[in-house]
C-alpha positions as CSV (number, residue, x, y, z in Angstrom):
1,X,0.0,0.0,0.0
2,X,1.4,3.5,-1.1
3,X,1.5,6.1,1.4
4,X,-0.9,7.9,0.0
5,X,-3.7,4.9,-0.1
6,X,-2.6,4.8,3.3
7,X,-3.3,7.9,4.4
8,X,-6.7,8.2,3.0
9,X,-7.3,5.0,4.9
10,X,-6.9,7.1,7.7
11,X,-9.1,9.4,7.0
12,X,-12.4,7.4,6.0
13,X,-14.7,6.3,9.3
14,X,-17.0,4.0,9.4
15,X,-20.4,4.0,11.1
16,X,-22.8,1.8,12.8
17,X,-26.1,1.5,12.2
18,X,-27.3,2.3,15.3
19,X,-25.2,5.7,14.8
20,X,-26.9,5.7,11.3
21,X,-30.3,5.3,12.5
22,X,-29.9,7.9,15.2
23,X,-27.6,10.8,13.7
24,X,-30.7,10.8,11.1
25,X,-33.8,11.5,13.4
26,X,-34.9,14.3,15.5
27,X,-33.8,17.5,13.7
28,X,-36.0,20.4,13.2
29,X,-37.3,20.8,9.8
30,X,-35.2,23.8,7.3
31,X,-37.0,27.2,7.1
32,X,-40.1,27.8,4.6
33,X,-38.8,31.0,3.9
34,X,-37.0,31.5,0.0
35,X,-33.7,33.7,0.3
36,X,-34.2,37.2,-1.6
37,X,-32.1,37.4,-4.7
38,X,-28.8,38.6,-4.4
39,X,-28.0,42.5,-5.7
40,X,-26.2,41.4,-8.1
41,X,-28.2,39.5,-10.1
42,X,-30.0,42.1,-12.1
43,X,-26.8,43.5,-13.7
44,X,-26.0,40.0,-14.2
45,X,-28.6,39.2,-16.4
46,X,-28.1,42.6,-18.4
47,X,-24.7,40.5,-18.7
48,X,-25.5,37.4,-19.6
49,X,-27.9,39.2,-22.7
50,X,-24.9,40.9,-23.6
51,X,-23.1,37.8,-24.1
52,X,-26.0,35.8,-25.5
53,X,-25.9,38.6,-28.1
54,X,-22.4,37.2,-29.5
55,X,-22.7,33.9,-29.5
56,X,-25.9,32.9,-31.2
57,X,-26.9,29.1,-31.4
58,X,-24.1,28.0,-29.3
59,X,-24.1,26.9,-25.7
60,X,-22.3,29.0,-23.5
61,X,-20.5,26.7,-20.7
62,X,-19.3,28.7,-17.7
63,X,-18.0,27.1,-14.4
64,X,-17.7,28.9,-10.6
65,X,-14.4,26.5,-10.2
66,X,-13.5,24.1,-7.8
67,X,-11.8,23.8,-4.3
68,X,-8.3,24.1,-4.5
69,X,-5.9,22.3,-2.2
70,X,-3.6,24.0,-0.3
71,X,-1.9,21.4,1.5
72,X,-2.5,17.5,2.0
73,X,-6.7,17.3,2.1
74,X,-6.6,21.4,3.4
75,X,-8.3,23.7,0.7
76,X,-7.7,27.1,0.2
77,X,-10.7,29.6,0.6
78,X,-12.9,29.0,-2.4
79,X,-13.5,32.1,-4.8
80,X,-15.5,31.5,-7.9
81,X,-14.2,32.3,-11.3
82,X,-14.9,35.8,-12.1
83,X,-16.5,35.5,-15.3
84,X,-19.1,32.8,-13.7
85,X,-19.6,35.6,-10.7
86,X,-20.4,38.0,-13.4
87,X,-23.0,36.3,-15.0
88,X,-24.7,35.3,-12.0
89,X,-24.3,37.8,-9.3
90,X,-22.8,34.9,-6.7
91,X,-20.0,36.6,-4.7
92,X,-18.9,35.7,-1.6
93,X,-17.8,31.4,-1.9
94,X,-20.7,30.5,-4.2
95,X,-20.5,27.9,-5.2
96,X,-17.7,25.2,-5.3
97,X,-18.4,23.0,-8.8
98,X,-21.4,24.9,-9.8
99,X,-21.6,25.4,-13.5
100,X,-23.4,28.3,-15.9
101,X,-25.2,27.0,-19.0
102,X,-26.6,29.3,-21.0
103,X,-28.9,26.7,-24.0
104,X,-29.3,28.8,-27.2
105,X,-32.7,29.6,-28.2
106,X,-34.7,30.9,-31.3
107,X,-34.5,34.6,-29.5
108,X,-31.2,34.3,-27.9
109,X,-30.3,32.0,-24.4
110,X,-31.9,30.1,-21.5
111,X,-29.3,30.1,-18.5
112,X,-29.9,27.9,-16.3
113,X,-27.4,27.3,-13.0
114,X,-26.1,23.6,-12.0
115,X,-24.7,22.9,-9.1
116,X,-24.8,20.5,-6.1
117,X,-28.0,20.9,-3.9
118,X,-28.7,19.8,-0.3
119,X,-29.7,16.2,0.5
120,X,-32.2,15.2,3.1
121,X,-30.5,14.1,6.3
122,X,-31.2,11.0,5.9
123,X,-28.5,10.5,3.5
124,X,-25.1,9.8,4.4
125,X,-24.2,12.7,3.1
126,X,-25.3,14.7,5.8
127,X,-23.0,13.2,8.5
128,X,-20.3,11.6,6.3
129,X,-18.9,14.2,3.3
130,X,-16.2,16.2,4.4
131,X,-17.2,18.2,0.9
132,X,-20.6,18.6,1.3
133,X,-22.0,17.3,4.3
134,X,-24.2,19.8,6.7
135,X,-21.8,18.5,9.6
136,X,-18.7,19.4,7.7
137,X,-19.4,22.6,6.4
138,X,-22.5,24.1,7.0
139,X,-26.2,24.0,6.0
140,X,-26.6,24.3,2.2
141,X,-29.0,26.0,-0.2
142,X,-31.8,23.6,-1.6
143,X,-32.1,24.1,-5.1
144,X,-35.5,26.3,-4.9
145,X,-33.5,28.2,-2.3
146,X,-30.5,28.9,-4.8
147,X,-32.8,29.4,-7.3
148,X,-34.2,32.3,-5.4
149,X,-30.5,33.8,-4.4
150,X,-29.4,34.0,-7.6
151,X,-32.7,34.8,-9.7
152,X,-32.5,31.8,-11.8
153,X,-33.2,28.2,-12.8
154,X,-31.4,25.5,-11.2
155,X,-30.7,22.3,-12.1
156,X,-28.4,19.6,-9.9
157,X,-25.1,19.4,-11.2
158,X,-24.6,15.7,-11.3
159,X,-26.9,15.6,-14.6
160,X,-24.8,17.8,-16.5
161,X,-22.5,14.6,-17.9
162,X,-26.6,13.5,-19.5
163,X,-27.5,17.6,-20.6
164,X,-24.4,17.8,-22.6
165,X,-24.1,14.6,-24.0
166,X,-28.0,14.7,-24.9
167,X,-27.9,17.7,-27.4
168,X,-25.2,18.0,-29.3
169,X,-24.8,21.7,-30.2
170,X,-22.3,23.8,-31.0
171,X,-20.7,24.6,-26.9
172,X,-17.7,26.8,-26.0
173,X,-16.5,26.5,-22.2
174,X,-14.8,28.5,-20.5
175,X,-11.8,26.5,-20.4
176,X,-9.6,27.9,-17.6
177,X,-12.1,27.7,-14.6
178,X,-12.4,24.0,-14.3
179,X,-10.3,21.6,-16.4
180,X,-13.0,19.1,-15.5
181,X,-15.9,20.8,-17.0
182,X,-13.9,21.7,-20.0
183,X,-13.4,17.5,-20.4
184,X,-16.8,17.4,-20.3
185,X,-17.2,19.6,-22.9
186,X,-14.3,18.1,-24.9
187,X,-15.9,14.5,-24.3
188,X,-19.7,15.5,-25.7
189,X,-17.9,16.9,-28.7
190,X,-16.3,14.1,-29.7
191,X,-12.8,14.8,-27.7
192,X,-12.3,17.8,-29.8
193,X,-11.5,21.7,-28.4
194,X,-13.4,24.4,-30.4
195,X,-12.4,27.5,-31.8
196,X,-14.9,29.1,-30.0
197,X,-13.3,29.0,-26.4
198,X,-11.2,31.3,-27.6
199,X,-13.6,33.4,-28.2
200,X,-16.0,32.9,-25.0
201,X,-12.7,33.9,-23.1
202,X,-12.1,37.2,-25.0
203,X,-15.9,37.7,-24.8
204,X,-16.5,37.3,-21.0
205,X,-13.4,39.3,-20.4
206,X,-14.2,42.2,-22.6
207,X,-17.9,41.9,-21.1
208,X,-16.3,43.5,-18.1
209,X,-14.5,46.7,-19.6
210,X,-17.2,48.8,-18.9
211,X,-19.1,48.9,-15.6
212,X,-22.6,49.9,-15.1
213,X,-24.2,51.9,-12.4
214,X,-24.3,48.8,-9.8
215,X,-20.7,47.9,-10.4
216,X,-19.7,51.4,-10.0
217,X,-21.4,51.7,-6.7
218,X,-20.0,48.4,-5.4
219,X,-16.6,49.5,-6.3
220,X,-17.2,52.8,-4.8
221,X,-17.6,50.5,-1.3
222,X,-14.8,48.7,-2.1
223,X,-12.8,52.1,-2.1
224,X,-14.4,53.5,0.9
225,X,-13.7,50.4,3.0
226,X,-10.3,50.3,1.6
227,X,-9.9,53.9,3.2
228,X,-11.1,53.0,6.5
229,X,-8.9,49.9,6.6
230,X,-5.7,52.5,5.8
231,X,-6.9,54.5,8.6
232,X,-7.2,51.7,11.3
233,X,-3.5,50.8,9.8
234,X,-1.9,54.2,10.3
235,X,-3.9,54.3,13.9
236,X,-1.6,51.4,14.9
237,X,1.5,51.9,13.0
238,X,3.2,52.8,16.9
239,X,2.5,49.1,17.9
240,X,3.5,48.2,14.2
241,X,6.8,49.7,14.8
242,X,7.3,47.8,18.3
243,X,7.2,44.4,16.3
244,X,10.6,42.2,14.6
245,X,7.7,41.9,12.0
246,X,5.8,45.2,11.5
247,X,5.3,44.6,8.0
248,X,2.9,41.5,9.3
249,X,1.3,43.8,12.0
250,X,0.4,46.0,9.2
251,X,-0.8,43.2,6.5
252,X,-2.6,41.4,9.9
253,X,-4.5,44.7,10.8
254,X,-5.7,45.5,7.2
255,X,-6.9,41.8,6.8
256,X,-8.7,42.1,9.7
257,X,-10.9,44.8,8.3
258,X,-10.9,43.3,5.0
259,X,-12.8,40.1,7.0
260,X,-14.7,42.6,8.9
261,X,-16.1,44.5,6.5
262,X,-16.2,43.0,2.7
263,X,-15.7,39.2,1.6
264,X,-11.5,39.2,2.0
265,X,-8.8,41.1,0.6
266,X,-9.0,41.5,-2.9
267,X,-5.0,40.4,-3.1
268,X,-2.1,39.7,-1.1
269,X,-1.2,42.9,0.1
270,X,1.8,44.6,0.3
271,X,3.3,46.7,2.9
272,X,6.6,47.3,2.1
273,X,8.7,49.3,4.2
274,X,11.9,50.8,4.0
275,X,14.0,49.2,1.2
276,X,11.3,46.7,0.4
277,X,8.8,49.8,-1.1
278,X,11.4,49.2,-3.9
279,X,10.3,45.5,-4.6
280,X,7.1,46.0,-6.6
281,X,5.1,42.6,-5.5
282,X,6.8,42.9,-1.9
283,X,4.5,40.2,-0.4
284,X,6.7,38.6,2.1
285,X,5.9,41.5,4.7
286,X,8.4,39.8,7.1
287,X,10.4,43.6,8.1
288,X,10.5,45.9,10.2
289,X,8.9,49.3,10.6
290,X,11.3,52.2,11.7
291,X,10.4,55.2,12.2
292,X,12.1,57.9,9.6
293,X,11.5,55.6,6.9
294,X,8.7,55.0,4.5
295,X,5.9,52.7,4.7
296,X,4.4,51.5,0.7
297,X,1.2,50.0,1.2
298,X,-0.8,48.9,-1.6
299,X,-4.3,46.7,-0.4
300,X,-7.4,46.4,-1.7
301,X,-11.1,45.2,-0.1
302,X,-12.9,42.6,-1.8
303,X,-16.7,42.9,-0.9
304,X,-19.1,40.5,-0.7
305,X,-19.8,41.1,-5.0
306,X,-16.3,40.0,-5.6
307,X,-15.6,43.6,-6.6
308,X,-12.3,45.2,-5.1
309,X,-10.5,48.3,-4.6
310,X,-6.8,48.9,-5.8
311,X,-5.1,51.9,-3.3
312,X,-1.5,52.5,-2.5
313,X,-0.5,55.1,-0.1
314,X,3.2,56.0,0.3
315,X,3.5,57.1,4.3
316,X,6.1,58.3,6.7
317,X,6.4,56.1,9.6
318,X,6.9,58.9,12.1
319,X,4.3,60.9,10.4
320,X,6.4,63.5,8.4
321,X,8.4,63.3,5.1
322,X,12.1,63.8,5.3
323,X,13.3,66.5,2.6
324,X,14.5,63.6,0.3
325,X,11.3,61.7,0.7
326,X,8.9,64.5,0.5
327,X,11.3,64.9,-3.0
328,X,10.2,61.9,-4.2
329,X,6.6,61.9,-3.6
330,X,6.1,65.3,-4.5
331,X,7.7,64.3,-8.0
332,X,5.4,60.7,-8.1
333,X,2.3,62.9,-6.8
334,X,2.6,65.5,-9.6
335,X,2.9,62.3,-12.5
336,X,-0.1,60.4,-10.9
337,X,-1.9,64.2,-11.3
338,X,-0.9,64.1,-15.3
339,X,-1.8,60.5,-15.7
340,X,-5.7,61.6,-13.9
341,X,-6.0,64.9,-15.9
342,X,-5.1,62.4,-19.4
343,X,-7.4,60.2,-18.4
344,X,-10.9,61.3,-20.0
345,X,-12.9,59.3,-22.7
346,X,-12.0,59.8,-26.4
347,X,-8.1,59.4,-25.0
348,X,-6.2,56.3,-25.6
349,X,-5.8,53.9,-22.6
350,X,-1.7,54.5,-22.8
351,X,-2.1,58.2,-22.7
352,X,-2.3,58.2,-18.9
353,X,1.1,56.3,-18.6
354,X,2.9,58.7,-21.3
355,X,1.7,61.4,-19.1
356,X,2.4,60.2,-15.9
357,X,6.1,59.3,-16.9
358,X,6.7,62.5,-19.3
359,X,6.8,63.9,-15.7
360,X,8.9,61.1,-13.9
361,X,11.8,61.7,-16.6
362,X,11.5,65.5,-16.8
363,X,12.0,65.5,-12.5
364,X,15.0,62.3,-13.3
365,X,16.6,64.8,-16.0
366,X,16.3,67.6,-13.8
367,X,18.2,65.8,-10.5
368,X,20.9,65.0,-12.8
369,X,20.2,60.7,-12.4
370,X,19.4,60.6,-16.1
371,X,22.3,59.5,-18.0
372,X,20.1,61.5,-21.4
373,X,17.5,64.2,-22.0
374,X,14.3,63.2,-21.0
375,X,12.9,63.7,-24.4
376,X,15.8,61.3,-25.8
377,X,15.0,58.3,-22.8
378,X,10.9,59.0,-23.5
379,X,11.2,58.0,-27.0
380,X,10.7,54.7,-28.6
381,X,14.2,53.5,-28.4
382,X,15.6,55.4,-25.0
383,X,13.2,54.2,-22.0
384,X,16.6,54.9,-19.7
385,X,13.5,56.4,-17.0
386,X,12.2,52.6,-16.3
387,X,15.3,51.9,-14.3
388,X,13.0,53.6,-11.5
389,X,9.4,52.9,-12.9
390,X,9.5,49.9,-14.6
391,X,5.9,49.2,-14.4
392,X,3.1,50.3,-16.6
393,X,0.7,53.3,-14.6
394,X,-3.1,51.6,-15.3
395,X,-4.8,49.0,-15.5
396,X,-8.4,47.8,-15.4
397,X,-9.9,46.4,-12.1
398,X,-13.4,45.3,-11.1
399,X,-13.7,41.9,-10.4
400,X,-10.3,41.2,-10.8
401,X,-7.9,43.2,-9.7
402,X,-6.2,43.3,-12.5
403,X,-9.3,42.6,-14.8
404,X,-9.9,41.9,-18.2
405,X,-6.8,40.3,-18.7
406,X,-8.0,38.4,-21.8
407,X,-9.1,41.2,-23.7
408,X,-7.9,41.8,-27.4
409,X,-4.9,44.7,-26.8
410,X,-6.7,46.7,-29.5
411,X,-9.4,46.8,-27.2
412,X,-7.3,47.0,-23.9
413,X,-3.9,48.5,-24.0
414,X,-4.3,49.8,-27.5
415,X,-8.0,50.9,-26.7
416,X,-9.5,54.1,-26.0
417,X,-10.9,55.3,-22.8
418,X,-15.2,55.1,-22.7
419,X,-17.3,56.2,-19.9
420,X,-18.4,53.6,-17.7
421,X,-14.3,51.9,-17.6
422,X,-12.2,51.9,-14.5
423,X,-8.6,51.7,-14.0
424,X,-5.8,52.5,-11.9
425,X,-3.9,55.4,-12.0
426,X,-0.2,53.8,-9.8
427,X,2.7,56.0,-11.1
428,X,6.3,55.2,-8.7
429,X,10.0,56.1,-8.3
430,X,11.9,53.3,-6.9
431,X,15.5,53.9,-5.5
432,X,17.5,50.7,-4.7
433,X,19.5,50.8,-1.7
434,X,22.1,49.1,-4.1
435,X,21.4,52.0,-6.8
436,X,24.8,53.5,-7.3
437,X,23.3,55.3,-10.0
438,X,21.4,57.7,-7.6
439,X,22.5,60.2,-4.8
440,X,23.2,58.7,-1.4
441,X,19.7,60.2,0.1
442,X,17.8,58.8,-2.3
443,X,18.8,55.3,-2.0
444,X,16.3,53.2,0.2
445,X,13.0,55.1,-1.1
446,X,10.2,53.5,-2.9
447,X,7.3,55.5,-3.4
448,X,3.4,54.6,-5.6
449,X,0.7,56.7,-4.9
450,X,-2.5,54.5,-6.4
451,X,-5.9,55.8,-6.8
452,X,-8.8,53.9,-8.6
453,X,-10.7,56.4,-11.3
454,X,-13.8,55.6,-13.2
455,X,-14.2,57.2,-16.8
456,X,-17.3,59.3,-17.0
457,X,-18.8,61.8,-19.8
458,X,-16.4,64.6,-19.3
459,X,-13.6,63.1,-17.6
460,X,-13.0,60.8,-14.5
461,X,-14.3,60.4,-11.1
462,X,-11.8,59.4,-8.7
463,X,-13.2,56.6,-6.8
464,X,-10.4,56.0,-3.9
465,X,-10.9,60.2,-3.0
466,X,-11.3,59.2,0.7
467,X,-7.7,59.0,0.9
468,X,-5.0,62.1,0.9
469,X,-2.6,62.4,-1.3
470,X,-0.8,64.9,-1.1
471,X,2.1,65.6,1.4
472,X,1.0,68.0,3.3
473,X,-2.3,66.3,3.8
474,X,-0.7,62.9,4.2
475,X,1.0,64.4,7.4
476,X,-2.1,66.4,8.5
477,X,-4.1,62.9,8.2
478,X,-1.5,60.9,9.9
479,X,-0.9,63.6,12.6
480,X,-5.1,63.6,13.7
481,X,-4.6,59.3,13.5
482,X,-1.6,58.9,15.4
């Protein structure tokens, strides 16, 4: 016997039937009362008729996911797939292995949701399923119950192998969010892939470039819990400081809010201080906090939509900017203001990052650190400026936090900006500690300064604006927190 065999062995019990017989009998019967439909699920179905709208006659196969294991038989938290939490409206963990089908009809789709209902307690099931069972994990939804939530048909998941197999039509899947729905898919259409996944993952990215009124207003929480997390933070930044770790104290205090108040964190957060502001995914968070130095923090909220908020605030520990620091973050403060004033619709989606760094190299050229003009390291073949911005200044966020991903570029990077699109506006200047290249007083200093804008009719709306940023009312914030 492997070890593996064995150690499943270990973990299967068996039961009598006298435990059978009595785990069964004597519970109170579920509520009569149908859950109201989540607030979602309106601007989901204006999705899913978007959608429906590009694919006619073919079956539209989306899947929430499945758990993911983390360690041994340990999953992580389950999140569904963003597209499948677009089309439905289920945030929060709904729902492990459930699966969107939209059927094509004469007038355009029938969607109807699959996934795993409640058993009566009577079956083993209840007591025995470590995935499932209402011992293991909690009472679940009967399907008239998730019909109600989400505001739509529901069928159990188990018959899906029979639906599929049963009408052979022309079906895309979205392939990426369970590889074994996508074998299903495969298997029903004769073990072949289809052109039109593809497609159906271009589609229900692009669905998500422009945000309608609800989406804007659950971003808009997002942003405003986001604000009151960074508050709670700088509030405790004096114990922060006390720790071998503050970095953690920082990242542990955020998370608690983001627990507190939304669904999670929308991503692992980074709170970088010192020398680490200068590592861009600085995730470790395993430093100290010193006072004189500079904290980066860049975290998001995640609420219960799925919808999340993308901030960075750049903040002396003790409260005040040293003259070299304040140097810096004046400089990234005034770029990040020339990427917001670029960004209004009619305006490519690149025209906020030329703007924003137009000003980054002009301040480099003008503290001698550029080895060229500016004009000669912005054009095509200089770029000498990236060696302290290397990263691009926007990108789109909703869902994800760095959404649309599978858009076509000449929709996306190469696009141009429409009202209703929202994006991050994240210009930096990060000096090494190892950066020869640089005066002595700049080395060690990392600042981003990250607000989260939505494109409107005239211009943009700045979505984050419960936040400072600049200097002098950084320090005036921090002073009435501290």
């Amino acid at each position: 016997m492997s070890a593996k065999q064995a150690e499943s062995v270990n973990r299967v019990n068996t039961y009598s039937e006298a435990f059978k017989q009595f785990i069964c009998a004597d519970w109170a019967p579920y509520p009569s009362a149908r859950p109201s439909a989540l607030p979602a699920t309106a601007s989901a179905a204006r999705h899913r008729a978007a959608l429906s709208a590009q694919f006619p006659g073919v079956r539209l196969v989306l899947p929430a996911g499945g758990l993911k294991p983390r360690n041994n038989d340990c999953d992580y938290r389950f999140r569904p797939d963003s597209a499948f939490a677009h089309l439905t409206g289920l945030g929060t963990d709904h729902e492990p292995n459930a699966v969107l089908v939209m059927e094509p009809t004469a007038t355009g789709h029938d969607a109807t949701l699959y996934f795993h209902p409640r058993v009566p307690r009577t079956d083993p099931e209840f007591y025995a399923s470590s995935r499932y069972g209402e011992m293991w994990v909690g009472q679940r939804l009967s399907q008239d119950e998730m019909s109600a939530l989400a505001a739509l048909p529901c069928a159990v998941v188990e018959t899906l192998p029979d639906v599929l197999a049963a009408a052979p039509v022309p079906t895309a899947v979205l392939r990426e969010a369970d590889a074994d729905v996508a074998a299903l898919v495969d298997q029903a259409r004769g073990g072949q892939d289809d052109e039109r996944d593809g497609a159906l993952k271009v589609a229900a990215s692009e669905l998500r470039l422009i945000k309608d009124a609800f989406e804007l207003s659950e971003l808009r929480k997002a942003c405003d819990l986001t604000a009151s997390a960074f508050e709670a933070v700088v509030r405790d930044l004096g114990q922060a400081a006390k720790s071998p770790r503050g970095e953690r104290w920082v990242e542990g205090v955020f998370g608690l809010h983001a627990r507190h108040d939304g669904n999670a964190i929308g991503y692992d957060t980074i709170a970088a201080a010192g020398d680490h502001a200068c590592t861009l995914h600085w995730i470790r968070n395993d430093g100290a906090i010193r006072p004189g130095e500079l904290l980066l923090m860049d975290a998001g909220i995640e609420v219960d939509s799925l919808y999340t908020a993308d901030i960075t605030r750049t903040l002396p520990v003790g409260g005040r900017f040293t003259p070299a620091q304040r140097k810096v973050y004046d400089a990234v403060r005034a770029a990040q203001q020339a990427g917001i004033d670029a960004a209004k619709p009619g305006a490519l989606f690149m025209d906020v990052h030329r703007a924003a760094v137009a000003v980054l190299a002009d301040r480099f050229e003008s503290w001698g650190i550029l080895p060229v003009p500016a004009a000669e390291a912005l054009a095509e073949d200089g770029g000498q400026w990236r060696r302290w911005m290397v990263h691009n200044t926007s990108h789109m966020l909703g869902l994800d936090v760095h959404d649309c991903a599978h858009a076509l570029r000449e929709n996306y990077r190469d696009g141009v900006l429409k009202p209703g699109m929202v994006l991050t506006v994240e210009p930096g200047a990060y000096f090494k500690s190892s950066d020869l290249a640089v005066p002595e007083e700049l080395r060690g200093i990392g600042v981003r300064i990250e607000d989260d804008i939505a494109i409107t009719e005239t211009g943009c709306e700045i979505l984050s604006d419960k936040l400072p940023r600049e200097a002098d009312d950084v320090e005036a914030w921090m002073a009435g927190l501290l």
